[in-house]
N, C-alpha and C positions, 0 to 999 in steps of 0.2 A: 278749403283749398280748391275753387274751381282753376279749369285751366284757362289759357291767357285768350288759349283761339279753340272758340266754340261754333257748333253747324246751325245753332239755333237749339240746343238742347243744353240746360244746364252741366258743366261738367263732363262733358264731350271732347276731345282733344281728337278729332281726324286724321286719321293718318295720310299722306300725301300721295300716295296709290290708288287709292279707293275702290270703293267694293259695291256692289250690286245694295242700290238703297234699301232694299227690303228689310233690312236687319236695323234701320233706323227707324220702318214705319210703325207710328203708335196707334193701335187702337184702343187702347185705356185697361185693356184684360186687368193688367197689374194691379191696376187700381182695386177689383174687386177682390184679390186673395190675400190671406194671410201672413205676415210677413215674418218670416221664422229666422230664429237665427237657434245659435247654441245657448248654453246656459251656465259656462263658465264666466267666471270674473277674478281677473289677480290686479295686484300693486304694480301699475305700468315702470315698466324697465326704464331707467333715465336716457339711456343711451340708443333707444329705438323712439324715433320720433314720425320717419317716414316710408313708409310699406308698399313696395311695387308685390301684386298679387299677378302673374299670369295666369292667361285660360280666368279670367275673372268673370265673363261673363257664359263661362260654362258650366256645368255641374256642382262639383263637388269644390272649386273653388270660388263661384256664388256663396254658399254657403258662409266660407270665411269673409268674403268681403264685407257681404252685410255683416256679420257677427264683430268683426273687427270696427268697423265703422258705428254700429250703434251701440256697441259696450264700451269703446274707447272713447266718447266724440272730443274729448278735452285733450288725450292725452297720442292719441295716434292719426294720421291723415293715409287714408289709405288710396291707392291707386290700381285701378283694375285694368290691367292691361291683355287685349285680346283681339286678332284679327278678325272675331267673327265667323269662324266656320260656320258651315251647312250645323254644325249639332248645338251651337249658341246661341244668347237669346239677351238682348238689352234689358227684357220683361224681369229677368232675374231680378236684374238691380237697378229697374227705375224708380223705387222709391226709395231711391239714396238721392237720387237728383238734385233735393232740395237742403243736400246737410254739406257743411262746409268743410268738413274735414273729410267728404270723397270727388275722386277726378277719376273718370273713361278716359283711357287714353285709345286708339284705334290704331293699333301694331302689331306686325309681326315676328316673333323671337328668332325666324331667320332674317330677318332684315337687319341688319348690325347698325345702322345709321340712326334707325325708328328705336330698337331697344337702349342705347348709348342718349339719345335723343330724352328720352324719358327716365331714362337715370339721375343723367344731370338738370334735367329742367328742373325735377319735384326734388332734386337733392337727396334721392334714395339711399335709405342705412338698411334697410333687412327685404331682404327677398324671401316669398313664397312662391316658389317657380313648380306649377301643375299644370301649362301648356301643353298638351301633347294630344297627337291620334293615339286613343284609347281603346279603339273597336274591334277585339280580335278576328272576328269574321274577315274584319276589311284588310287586315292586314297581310293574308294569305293571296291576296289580289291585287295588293297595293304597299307591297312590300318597301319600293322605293320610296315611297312616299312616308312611311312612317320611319324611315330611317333618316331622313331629310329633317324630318319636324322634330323626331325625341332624338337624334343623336346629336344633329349639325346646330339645330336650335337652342338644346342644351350648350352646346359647345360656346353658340356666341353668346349667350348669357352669362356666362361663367365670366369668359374672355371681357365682356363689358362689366362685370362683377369687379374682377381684380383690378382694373383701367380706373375704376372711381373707388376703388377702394371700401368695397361693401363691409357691413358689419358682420351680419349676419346671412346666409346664402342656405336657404332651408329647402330641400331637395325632391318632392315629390315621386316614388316609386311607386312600385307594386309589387305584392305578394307574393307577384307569377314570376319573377325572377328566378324563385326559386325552384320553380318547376315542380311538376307533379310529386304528390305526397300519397305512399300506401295506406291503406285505413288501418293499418295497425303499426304505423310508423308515431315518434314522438311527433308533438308538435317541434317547429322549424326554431332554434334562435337565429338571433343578428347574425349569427358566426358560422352559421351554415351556410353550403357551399350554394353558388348560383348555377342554377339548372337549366336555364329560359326552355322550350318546346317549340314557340309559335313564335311568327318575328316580331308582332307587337312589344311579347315577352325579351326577345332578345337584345330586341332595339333598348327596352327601359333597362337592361342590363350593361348596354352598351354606353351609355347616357353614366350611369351610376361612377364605372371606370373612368371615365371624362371629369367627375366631381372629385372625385378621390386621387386624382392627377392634381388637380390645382388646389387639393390642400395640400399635399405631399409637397409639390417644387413651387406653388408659391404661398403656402400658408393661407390660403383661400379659409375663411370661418365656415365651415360647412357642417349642416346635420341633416342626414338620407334618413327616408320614411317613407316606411313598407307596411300599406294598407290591402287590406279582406276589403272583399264586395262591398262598397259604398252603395245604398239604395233611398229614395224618399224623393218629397216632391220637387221640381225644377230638373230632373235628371232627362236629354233625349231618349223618347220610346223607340231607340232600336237598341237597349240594352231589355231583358227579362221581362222583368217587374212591370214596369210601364207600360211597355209593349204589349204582353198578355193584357193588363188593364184595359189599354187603349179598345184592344179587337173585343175582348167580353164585353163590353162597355157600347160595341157596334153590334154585340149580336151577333161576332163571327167567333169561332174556336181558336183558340191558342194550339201554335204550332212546335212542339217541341222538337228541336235535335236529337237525331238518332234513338234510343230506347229511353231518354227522358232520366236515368241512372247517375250521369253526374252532379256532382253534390258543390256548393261553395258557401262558404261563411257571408252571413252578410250584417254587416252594421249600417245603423242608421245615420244618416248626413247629419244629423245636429249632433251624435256623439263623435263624429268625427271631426266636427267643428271644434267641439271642446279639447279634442286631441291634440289637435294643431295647437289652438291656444294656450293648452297645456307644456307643450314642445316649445315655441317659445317662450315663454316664458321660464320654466323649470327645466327645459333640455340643456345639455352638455354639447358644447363645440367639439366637432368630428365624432360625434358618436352616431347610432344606426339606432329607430325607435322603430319596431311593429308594432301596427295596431289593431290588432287581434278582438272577433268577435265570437263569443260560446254560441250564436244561432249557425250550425248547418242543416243547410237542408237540401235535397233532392229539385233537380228541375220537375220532376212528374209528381212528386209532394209538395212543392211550392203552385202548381196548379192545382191542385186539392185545395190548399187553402183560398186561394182566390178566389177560384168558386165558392168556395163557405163564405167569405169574406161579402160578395155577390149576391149572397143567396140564390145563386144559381143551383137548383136539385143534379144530381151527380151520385147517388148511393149506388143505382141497378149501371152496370157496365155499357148498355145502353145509353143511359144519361151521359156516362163521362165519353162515351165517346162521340159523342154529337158536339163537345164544348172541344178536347181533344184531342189532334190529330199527330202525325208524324212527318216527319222529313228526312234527308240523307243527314247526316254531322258532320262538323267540321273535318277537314283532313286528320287533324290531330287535336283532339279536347280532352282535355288534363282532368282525369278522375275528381281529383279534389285539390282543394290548397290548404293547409294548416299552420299558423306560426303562433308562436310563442308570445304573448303579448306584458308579459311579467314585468320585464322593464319597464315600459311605460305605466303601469299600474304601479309603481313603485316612487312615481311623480307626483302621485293623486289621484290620475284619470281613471275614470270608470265609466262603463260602459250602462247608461242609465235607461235605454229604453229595449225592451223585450221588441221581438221581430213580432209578434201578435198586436202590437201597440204601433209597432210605425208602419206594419202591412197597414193598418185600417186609418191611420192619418194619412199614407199615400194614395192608396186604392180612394178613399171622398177627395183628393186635393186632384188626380187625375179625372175622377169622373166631372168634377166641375171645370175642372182649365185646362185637361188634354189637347183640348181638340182645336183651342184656338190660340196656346201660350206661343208655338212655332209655326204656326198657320196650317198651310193642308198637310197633314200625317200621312195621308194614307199612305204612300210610295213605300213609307220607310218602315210599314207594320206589317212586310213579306217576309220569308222565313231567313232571307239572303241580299236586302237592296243591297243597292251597287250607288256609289258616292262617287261622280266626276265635279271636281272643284267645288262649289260650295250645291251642286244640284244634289240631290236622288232619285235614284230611278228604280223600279220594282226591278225584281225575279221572277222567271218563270218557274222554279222548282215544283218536280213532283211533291206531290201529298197524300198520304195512304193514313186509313183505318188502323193499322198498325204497327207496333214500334218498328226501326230500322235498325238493327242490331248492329253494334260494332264489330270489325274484324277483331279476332283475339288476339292481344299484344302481350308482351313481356313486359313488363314496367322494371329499369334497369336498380339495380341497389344501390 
C-alpha cells in the first residue's frame, strides 16, 4: 500500500506545509543496522486491516511500525504518520520502503485536515496514537507546547477517530500520570489515582480525560496504556541511556542530575513492541493495560553499569569521577514510578529480555550508528539542551565533581 503522491521516496505521502528537507536526506546509515522488531506473533484479527501508527517515525512507536509491518505483511497495511520533529528520524523506518503493505504519511496530529486526510485516504480501522513531546526537562520550559501537542493533538485525533468511525483507538500514556511512588508503597494498578508532578506528566493525564470523554458520550472503542521507561536502539540521545552512551563513547563523562538517587523501571523497545501487539490483539475495549518492568535501577547505578558495559575502569572513586560528574536537577524529578503490570501478563505478555541483555544490544547499536542515525548530536548530549521548533541548542549549566543534593521534600500520601 504505497501512497498515491510520493517526493520521490517509496511510500512517502508529504504533507502540504512542509518541513526543513533534512529529515528526508538519505545517507544509507540504515542500510548498515539491524533491523529489529519484536517477537510476537497472533491469528490477525479479521476486522483490523488498516493501522495509522502516530509519532511513527519516533522511538518507541518505530519499533511497532516495523514490527507490525514485517510480522503482518499479508494480513495488516500499516501507516506511520509523523511530522517529523527535531527527536525523529525516517532512518527508523527506511527499510520498510520497499514492502507494500507500509505508507509515510508526513502529518501533523494538530493539523485536523492532514490527520482526517489520512484517515480516509488509507481507510483507517485501528489507531496506535503515541505522537507526543515526551522530554520531561523540556517541558518545564515549554510548557505550552506540550500542552498543544499531547492534549489539543490528542483531542483532534479522537474528534477525526469518531468522524470516520474508527474500530479500534489504542491510546498511548505514561506511567508518570500517576506520579511519584514511595519505595515502600505497593506497586500502582490501573485504578490508581493520577498524580501528574511535571507538565509533560500532566499534559499525558490531560490527554487520557479527553479519551475517556469520547468513550463515555460517544462510544469511541478506546484502550489507554501506561508504560515504565522504554530504552534500546533507535531512541533520541537526550533521553539517559543513549545520551550517557553517546558522550562515554566521545570520551566525555556522563552528566548526572542532582545526587544521581532517582530510580525508574525500564523495559526494553522489543518487549514493549510485543506488549502493544499483545494489546491488540488480546486487549479488552475501554480497559487501561500497564506495562510494568522488574529492572529498577538508580541513574548513578545505571552509570555503573555502562561503564562495565564500556569497559571503561571506574573501581577507585577517582576513576568514577573522571567518567562522572553532576548538575543542578530538575525543579521537580519524581523519586520513582512503579505500577503494576499483572493485567497484561495475564494476556500472555511477558517481559523477555533482562536490562543486562538490552543495556549491551543498545550500548553496540549506539556505539556503531549514534553518531550519524540523527546527524550532528552534539547540541543535544548537554545536561539541559533547549529545543526551538525542530533545531537544538546546548546549555550552559554548571558542572561539579560532586553530587547536587536535592532540597528535602515531603512526598504527599
Amino acid at each position: 500500500m504505497t501512497a498515491s503522491h510520493t517526493n520521490g521516496t517509496n511510500g512517502v505521502h508529504p504533507a502540504s506545509n512542509g518541513h526543513k528537507p533534512r529529515f528526508f536526506e538519505d545517507y544509507g546509515i540504515w542500510k548498515q543496522a539491524p533491523v529489529l522488531t519484536g517477537s510476537t506473533k497472533f491469528e490477525p484479527l479479521p476486522d483490523v486491516k488498516n493501522i495509522m501508527i502516530t509519532g511513527g517515525a519516533g522511538f518507541i512507536a518505530c519499533w511497532l511500525v516495523r514490527h507490525l509491518t514485517l510480522t503482518y505483511p499479508h494480513a495488516y497495511n500499516v501507516v506511520s504518520f509523523d511530522k517529523l520533529d527535531y527527536c525523529s528520524s525516517l532512518n527508523n523506518t527506511r527499510m520498510l520502503n520497499d514492502k507494500r503493505n507500509f505508507t509515510f504519511y508526513h502529518g501533523d496530529i494538530t493539523n485536523p485536515s492532514e490527520v482526517l486526510d489520512c484517515m480516509e485516504r488509507y481507510n483507517i480501522d485501528t489507531i496506535f496514537h503515541f505522537a507526543a513531546q515526551s522530554h520531561v526537562d523540556l517541558s518545564f520550559g515549554n510548557s505550552y507546547g506540550f500542552t498543544h501537542t499531547n492534549v489539543y493533538g490528542t483531542h483532534v485525533m479522537l474528534e477525526s477517530a469518531k468522524k470516520i468511525g474508527i474500530k479500534r483507538f489504542i491510546h498511548i500514556s505514561t506511567d508518570e500520570v500517576y506520579g511519584e511512588v514511595k519505595d515502600d508503597d505497593d506497586d500502582l494498578l490501573e485504578t490508581s489515582i493520577l498524580a501528574p508532578t511535571n507538565p509533560y506528566a500532566a499534559s499525558k493525564a490531560a490527554a487520557e480525560m479527553l479519551v475517556n470523554s469520547y468513550m463515555k458520550s460517544f462510544k469511541l472503542p478506546v484502550i489507554i496504556v501506561r508504560s515504565n521507561n522504554v530504552y534500546g536502539p533507535h531512541q533520541f540521545p537526550e533521553k539517559i541511556i543513549p545520551k550517557f552512551t553517546c558522550l562515554l563513547n566521545r570520551h566525555r563523562p556522563a552528566i548526572l542530575h542532582g545526587d544521581g538517587s532517582p530510580t525508574r523501571r525500564y523495559l526494553f523497545a522489543g518487549d514493549a513492541a510485543d506488549a502493544f501487539d499483545t494489546i491488540l490483539h488480546k486487549g479488552a475495549l475501554g480497559q487501561i493495560y500497564n506495562v510494568g518492568s522488574y529492572d529498577e535501577i538508580s541513574n548513578i547505578q545505571l552509570c555503573r553499569m555502562l561503564l562495565d558495559e564500556m569497559s571503561i575502569p571506574h573501581e577507585t572513586q577517582e576513576e568514577f569521577r573522571k567518567w562522572v560528574k553532576y548538575t543542578h536537577d530538575r525543579p521537580f524529578n519524581d523519586h520513582r514510578y512503579a505500577v503494576d503490570g499483572n493485567k497484561l501478563r495475564k494476556l500472555g505478555w511477558e517481559q523477555k529480555t533482562t536490562f543486562a541483555e538490552g543495556l549491551k544490544i543498545t550500548v553496540d547499536w549506539y556505539r556503531r550508528f549514534g553518531e550519524e542515525w540523527w546527524g550532528d548530536i552534539s547540541k543535544v548530549l548537554s545536561p539541559f539542551p533547549i529545543v526551538v521548533e525542530t533545531e537544538v541548542m546546548s546549555d550552559k549549566e554548571e558542572i561539579s565533581d560532586e553530587p547536587q543534593l536535592p532540597e528535602k521534600r515531603e512526598v504527599s500520601a
